[in-house]
C-alpha positions in Angstrom: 77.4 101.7 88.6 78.0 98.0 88.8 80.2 96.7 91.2 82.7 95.0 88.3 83.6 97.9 86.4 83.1 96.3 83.6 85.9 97.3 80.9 88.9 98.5 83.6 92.0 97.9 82.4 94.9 96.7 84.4 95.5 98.8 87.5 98.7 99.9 86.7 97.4 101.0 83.8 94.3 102.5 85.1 96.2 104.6 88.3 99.1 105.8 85.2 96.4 107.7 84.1 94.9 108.8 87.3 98.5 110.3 89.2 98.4 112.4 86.0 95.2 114.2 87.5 96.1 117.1 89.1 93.0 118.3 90.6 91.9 114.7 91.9 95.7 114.4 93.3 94.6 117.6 94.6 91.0 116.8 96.6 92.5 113.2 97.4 95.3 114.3 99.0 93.8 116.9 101.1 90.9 114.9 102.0 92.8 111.5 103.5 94.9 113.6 105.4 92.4 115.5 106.9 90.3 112.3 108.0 93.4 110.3 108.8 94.3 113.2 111.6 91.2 113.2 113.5 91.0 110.0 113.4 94.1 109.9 115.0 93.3 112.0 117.6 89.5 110.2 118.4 92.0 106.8 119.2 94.4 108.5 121.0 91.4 109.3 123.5 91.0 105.7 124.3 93.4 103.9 126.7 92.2 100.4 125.7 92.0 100.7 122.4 94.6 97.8 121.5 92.3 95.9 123.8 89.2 96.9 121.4 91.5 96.2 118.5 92.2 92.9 119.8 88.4 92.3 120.9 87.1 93.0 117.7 89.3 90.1 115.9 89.0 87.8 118.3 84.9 88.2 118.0 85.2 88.2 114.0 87.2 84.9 113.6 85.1 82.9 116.3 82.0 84.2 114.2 83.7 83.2 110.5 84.6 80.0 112.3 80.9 79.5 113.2 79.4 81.0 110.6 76.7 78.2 109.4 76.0 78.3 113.4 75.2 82.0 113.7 73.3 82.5 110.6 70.9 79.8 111.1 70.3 81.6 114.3 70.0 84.8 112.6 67.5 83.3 110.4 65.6 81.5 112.9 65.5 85.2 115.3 64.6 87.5 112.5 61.5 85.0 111.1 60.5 84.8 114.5 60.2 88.7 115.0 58.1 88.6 111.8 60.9 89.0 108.9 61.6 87.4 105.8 64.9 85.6 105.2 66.0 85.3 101.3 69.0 83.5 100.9 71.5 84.3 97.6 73.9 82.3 96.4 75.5 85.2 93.7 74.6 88.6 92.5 71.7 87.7 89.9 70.2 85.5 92.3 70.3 88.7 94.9 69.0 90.6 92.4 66.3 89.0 91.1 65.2 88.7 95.0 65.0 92.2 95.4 63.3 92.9 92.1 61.0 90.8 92.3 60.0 91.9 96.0 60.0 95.1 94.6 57.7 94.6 91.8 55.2 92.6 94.4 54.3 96.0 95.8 53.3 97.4 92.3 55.6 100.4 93.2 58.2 101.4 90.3 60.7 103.5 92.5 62.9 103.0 95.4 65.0 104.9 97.8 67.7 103.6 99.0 70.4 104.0 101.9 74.0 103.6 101.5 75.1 100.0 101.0 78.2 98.7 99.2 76.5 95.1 98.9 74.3 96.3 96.5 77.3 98.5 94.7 78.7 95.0 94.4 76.1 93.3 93.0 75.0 96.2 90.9 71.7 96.6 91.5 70.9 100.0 90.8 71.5 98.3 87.5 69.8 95.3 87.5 66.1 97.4 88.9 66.6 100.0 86.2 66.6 97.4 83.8 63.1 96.1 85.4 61.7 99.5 85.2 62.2 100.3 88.5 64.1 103.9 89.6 66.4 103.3 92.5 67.3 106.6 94.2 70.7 106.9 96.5 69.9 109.0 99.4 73.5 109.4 101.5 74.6 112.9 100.1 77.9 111.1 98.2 75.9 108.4 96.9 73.8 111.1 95.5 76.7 113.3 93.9 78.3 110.0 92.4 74.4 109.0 91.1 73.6 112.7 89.9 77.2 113.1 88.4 76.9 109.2 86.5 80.3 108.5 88.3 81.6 105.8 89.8 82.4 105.7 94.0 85.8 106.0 94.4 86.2 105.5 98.5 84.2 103.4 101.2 83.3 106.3 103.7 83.4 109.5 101.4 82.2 107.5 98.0 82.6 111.0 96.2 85.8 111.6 97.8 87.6 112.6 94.4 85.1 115.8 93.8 85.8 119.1 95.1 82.9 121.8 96.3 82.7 123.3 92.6 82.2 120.4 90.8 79.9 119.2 93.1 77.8 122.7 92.5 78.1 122.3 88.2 76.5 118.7 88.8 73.8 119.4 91.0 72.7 122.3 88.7 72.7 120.1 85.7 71.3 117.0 86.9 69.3 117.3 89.5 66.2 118.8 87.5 66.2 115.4 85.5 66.0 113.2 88.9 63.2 115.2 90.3 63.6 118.7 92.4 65.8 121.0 90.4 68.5 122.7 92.1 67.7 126.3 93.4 68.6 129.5 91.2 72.0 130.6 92.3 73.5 127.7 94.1 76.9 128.7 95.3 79.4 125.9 95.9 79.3 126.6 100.2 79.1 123.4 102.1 75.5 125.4 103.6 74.0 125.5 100.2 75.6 122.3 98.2 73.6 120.6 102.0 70.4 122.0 101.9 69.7 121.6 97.9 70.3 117.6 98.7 68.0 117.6 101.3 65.1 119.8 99.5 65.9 117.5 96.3 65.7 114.3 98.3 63.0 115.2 100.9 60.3 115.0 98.0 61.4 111.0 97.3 61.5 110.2 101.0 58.0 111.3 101.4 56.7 109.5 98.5 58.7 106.5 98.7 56.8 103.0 99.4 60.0 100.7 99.5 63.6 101.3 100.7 66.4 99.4 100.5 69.5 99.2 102.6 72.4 96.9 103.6 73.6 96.5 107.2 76.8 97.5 109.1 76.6 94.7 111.8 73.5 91.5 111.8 72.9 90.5 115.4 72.7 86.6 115.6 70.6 86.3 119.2 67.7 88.5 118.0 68.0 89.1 114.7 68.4 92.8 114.8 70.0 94.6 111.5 72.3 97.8 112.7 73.2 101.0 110.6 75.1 103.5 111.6 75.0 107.0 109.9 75.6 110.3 109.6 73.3 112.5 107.4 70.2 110.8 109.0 68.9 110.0 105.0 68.8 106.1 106.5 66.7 106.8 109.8 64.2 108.3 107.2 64.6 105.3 104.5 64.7 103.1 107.3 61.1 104.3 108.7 58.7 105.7 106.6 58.4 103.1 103.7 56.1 100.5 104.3 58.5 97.8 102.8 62.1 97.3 103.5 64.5 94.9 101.7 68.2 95.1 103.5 70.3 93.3 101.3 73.7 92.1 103.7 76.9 89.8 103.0 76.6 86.9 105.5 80.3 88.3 107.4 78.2 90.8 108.6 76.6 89.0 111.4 77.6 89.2 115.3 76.4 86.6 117.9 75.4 88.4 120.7 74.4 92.4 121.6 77.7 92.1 123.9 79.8 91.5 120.5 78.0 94.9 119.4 79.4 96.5 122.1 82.7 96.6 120.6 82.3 97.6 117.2 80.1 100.7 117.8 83.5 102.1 119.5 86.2 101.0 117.0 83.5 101.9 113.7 83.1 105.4 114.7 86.5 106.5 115.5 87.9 104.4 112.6 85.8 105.7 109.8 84.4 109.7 110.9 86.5 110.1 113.7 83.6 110.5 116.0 82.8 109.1 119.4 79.7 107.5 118.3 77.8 108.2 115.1 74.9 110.8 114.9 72.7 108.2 113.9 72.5 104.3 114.8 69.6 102.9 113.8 68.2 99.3 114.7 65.3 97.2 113.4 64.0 93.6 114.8 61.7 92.4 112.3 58.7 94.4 111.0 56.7 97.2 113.0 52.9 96.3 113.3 50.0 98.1 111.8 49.0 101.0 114.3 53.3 101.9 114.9 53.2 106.0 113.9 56.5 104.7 111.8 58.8 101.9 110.7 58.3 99.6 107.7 55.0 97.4 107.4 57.1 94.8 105.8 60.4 93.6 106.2 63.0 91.1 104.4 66.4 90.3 105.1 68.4 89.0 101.7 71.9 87.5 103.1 74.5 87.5 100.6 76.8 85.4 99.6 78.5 85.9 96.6 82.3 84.3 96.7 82.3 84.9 100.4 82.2 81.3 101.2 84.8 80.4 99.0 86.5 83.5 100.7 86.4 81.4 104.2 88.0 78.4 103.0 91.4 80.6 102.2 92.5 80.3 105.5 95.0 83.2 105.1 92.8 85.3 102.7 89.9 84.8 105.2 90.8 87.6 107.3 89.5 89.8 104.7 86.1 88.9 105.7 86.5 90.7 109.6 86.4 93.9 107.5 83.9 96.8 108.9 84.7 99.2 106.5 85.8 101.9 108.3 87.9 103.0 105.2 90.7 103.6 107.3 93.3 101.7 105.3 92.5 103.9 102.6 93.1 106.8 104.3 96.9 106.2 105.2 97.3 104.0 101.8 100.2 106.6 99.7 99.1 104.0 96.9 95.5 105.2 97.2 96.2 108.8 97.9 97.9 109.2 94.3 95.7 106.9 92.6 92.4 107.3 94.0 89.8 104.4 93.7 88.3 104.6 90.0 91.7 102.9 89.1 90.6 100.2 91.8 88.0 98.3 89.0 85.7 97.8 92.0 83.4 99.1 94.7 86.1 98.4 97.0 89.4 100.6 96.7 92.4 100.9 98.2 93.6 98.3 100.7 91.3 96.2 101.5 89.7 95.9 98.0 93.4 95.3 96.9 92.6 91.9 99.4 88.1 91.4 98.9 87.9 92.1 95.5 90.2 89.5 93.9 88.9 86.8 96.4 84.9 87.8 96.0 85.8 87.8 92.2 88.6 85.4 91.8 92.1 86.4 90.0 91.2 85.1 86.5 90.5 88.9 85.0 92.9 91.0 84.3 92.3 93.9 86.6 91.8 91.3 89.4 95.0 89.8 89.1 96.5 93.0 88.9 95.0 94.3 92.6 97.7 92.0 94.7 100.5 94.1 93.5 98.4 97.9 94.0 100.7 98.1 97.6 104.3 98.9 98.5 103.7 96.8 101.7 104.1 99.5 103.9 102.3 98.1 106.3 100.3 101.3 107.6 97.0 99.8 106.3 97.2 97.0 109.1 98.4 99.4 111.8 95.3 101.3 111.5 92.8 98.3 110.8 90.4 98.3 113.7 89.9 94.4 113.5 93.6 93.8 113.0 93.7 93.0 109.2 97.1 91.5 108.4 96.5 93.2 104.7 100.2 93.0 103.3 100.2 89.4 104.4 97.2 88.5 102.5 98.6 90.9 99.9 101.7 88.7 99.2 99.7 85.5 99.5 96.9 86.9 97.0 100.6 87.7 94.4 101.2 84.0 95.1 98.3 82.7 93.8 98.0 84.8 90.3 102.0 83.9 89.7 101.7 80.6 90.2 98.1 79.4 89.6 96.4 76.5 91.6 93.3 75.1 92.3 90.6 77.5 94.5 87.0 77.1 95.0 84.6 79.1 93.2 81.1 78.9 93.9 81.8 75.6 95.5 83.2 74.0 92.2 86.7 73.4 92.4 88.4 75.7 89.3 91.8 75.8 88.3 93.7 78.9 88.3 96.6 79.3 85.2 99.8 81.3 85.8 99.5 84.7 85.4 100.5 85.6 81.6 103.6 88.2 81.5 105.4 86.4 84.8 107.0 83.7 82.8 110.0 85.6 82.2 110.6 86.3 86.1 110.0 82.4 86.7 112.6 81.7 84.6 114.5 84.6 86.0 114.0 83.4 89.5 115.2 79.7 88.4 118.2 80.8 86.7 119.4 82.5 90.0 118.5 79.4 92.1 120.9 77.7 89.3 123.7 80.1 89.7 123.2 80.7 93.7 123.7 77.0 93.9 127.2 77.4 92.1 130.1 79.2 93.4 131.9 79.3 90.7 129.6 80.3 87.8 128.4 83.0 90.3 132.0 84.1 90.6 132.0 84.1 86.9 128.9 85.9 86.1 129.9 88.5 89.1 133.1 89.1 87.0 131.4 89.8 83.6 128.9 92.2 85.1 131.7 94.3 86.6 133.7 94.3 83.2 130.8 95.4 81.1 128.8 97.9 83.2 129.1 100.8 80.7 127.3 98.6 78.3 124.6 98.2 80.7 121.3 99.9 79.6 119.6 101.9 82.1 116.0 99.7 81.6 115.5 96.2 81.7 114.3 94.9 78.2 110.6 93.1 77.8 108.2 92.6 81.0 111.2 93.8 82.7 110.8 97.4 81.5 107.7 97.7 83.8 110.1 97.5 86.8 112.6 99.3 85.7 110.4 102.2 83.9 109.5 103.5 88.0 113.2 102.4 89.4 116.8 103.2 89.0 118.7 100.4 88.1 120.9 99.6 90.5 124.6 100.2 89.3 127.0 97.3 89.2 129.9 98.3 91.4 133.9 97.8 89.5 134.7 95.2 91.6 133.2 92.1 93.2 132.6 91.6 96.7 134.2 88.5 96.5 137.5 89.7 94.4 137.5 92.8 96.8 137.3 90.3 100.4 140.5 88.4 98.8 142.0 91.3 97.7 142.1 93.5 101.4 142.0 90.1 103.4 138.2 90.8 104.3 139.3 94.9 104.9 142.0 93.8 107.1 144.9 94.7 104.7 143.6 98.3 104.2 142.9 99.2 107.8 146.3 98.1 108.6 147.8 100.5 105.5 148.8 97.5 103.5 
């Protein structure tokens, strides 16, 4: 599926719908909890992990400050080792790259590892429409393909499907993508397993080209990192003879030192492991008589509203993500409405954050995102590199209420108020008024008192989508004001006056 869900509605709308889901209230509930308590555990077992924590920032800003610095020299290392470097401004240019390098090899199919740059660019998408069959290889990428679904987390992208509808898709699909599923498939983790890996082993073997993105992009030798679980990217990583790794420019580290960090606070963060099963590295292409590794290699760095991401120099923080998925895991907004309801490859906290900045706040789902938080504040208590989400959160609710100029693809675009907060503006300024004026609040203190039985229990117009998740609050009989004069500030009725 594309990266822009194109059609979402609104996300209140959108997650309305979803809390009325039972069963994926059900698999959501049980599966953040369950990652968000080992997780726990795996961090507890570190005695400088605040120090990590604070590592891992501080080496993320001085890179985004740097940036044109450190990906010069990431181009410069990985042509040297032999690589190609393709740069992309936006999503069709990235994807007319990668088809195009594609089509080069005469080869009409791809496999693929798991990479939420090309999610976000939709390029599954954009290759199937040049008659070329891309094939997702990480077991939930493959449930989500088989099942035509959307991902709906950053770690478990099939997070919302429990064992048995995993079973009912695999038997129906999978005979249409290649290897059928095997004659009485149960819905056992042993089984649902080993009918991916007989369906998938067939397309790893025959594949010529694989794709991938790139967890971390080291600067001083350009060396591309990803770190796994199932082992499906050591094999798309190795046996086809061309790889393309398509990567968003944030994703680069200066030095192997820099590394260091991350492959403690990733793990722990996003599986609750000590180190991953499988971290594989490449530096360029192998050469002809290597038993393994790809023939042919290019690099297409992404950028695709990131830039225009930097120059927000409170949104920017957004861009230190390693998506660990970790905010998503202790999000209560998440849990209930999962990440469909998200309009984007990137749900929950952080997308709340990346999304409306990558795609600017002019849509309707995307200026919805800002307000898909209660602020809690748990997302950035668990963020590895120290996200400050809520504040970007409240800075992002800014922007769509007020409007402004921001950059878009370096063009300078003017943003208009949001539609439906014109009635709070004038809201807010009428309070400002009053505030301002001791006596007409006095007054208008009064009146409310005096007429609360006529007081309806929702607030009329744009209002009602407050008030329709809220108790009003009830307007007490008497002013503070009249009561402070009344009791001498309480003194009066202590005394028994």
């Amino acid at each position: 599926m594309s990266g822009t869900f194109v059609g979402m509605p609104a996300f209140p709308e959108a997650a309305r719908e979803a809390v009325g889901n039972k069963t994926l209230r059900a698999n959501l509930r049980h599966a953040t909890h369950t990652i968000r308590d080992k997780r726990a555990k795996a961090v507890a077992e570190l005695d400088d992990w605040a120090q990590l924590r604070e590592a891992g920032k501080r080496i993320k800003d001085e890179t985004l400050r740097h940036l044109d610095r450190y990906l010069v020299q990431l181009e410069e290392s990985v042509t040297a080792a032999g690589g190609t470097v393709h740069w992309a401004a936006d999503a069709d240019e990235a994807n007319r790259i990668v088809a195009d390098l594609v089509k080069a090899t005469g080869e009409t199919e791809v496999v693929k590892v798991k990479s939420m740059a090309t999610q976000e660019i939709g390029l599954n998408e954009a290759l199937e429409a040049e008659g070329i069959s891309a094939y997702e290889t990480d077991l939930a990428e493959l449930i989500v393909q088989l099942g035509k679904d959307r991902p709906s987390h950053i770690l478990v992208p099939a997070i919302h499907r429990n064992r048995g509808e995993i079973r009912d898709i695999f038997v129906r699909e999978m005979s249409e993508w290649g290897r059928p599923a095997p004659d009485g498939l149960t819905d056992t983790p042993a089984e649902l397993a080993e009918a991916a890996r007989l369906h998938l082993r067939e397309k790893f073997l025959r594949a010529k080209v694989g794709i991938s993105g790139a967890n971390f992009m080291v600067a001083e030798t350009g060396t591309l990192v990803v770190v796994e679980s199932e082992g499906n990217g050591r094999m798309c990583l190795t046996l086809p003879e061309t790889l393309i790794s398509v990567v968003g420019i944030e994703k680069v580290v200066p030095t192997w030192r820099d590394l260091e960090v991350f492959l403690q606070t990733l793990p722990r963060s996003s599986t609750a492991e000590r180190m991953n099963p499988y971290t594989s590295m490449w530096t360029g292409p192998t050469d002809a008589e290597a038993a393994d590794g790809p023939r042919d290699f290019h690099l297409v760095l992404l950028d695709n509203g990131r830039t225009d991401t930097l120059a927000d120099e409170v949104g920017r923080q957004a861009l230190r993500c390693i998506r660990c998925s970790a905010c998503l895991n202790v999000c209560p907004v998440y849990e209930r409405a999962g990440g469909h309801a998200y309009g984007s490859v990137y749900p929950g906290p952080i997308g709340a954050i990346l999304s409306p900045q990558l795609r600017g706040t002019q849509s309707e789902i995307d200026a919805s995102l800002p307000y898909a938080s209660s602020l809690c504040g748990a997302c950035y208590e668990v963020c590895p590199v120290a996200i400050d989400i809520p504040e970007v959160l409240v800075h992002l609710r800014e922007r769509v209420v007020q409007g402004g100029e921001v950059t878009r693809n370096g063009t300078k675009v003017t943003l208009r108020p949001a539609r439906g907060h014109a009635a709070e503006r004038a809201a807010m300024r009428a309070a400002g008024w009053a505030f301002g004026r001791p006596g007409v609040l006095r007054a208008g203190q009064r009146l409310a008192s005096r007429t609360r039985r006529l007081h309806p229990r929702t607030l009329p117009g744009p209002g009602r989508a407050w008030s329709a998740t809220r108790d009003m609050p009830k307007v007490p009989a008497e002013p503070f004001r009249d009561w402070w004069q009344r009791t001498d500030g309480g003194r009066s009725k202590r005394s028994g006056k």
